[in-house]
Structures are given as C-alpha cells and as structure tokens.
N, C-alpha and C positions, 0 to 999 in steps of 0.2 A: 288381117283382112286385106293386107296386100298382095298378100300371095295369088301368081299368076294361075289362073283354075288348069287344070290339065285334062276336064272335062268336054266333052264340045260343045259349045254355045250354041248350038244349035237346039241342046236339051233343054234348055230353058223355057218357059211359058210362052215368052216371045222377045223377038231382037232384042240384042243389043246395039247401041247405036255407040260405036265406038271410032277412032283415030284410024286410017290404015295405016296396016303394021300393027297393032296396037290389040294384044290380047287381055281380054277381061280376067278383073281380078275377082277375089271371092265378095270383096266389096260391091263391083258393079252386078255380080251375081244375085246379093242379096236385096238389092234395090229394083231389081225386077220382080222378084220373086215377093215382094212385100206390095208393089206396083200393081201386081199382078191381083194379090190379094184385096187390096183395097177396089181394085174395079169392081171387082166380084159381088162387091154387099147393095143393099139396097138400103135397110134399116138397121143396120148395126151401129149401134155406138163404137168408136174406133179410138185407142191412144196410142201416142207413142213413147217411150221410156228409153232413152240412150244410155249404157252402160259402156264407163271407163274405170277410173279409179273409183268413181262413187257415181250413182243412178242421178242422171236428169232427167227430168218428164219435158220432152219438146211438146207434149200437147194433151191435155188432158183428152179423158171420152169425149169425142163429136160426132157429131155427124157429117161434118166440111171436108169430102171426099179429097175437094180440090187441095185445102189448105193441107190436108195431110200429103199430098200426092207433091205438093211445092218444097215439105219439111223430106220428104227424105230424099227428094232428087239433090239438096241442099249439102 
C-alpha cells in the first residue's frame, strides 16, 4: 500500500491533501476513496475490518459517520 500510485490524483472522487513534492500512495488513494464512500450514505450501517496477518474489526456496524471517517484517516 505504499506504493507511489502512477495514476493522476486528480482521478480521484476528491483532493488529496498532501506534502509538496509529495506523491500519493495507493494508501492515501484508498482512504479517499472509502472517505468518499462513507459521505455518501445516509442510513447505512457501516464497519470497518483491517486486514494484515490476521482480521481486526476497527469498528463494528454503525451509524457514526464521523467516528468512522476519524478511524480510517488514523
């Protein structure tokens, strides 16, 4: 996920708000793009699940737009 995207940022749903000089990784790619998605609901229940060597749940089904929107900017 570090890898520097070779994509234009500019494809993205919206800004990146990054360093200058400082090209987006596929990391800051997906955190928009999840950003992005959680704006978008109104009534959905939402979780999150991080996967490494084994599944963490950062947050079960909610509805706390925000508190999701604080966990993956994290």
């Amino acid at each position: 996920m570090r890898a520097v995207l070779d994509a234009d940022p500019k494809d993205l749903p919206r800004e990146v708000k990054l360093k200058p000089g400082h090209r987006p990784t596929r990391l800051d790619a997906a955190k928009v793009v999840v950003q992005d998605f959680i704006s978008r609901r109104e009534t959905d229940r939402i979780g999150a699940v991080v996967f490494g060597k084994s599944p963490y749940i950062l947050s079960p089904a909610t509805l706390d737009y925000q508190l999701l929107s604080q966990l993956v900017n994290g």
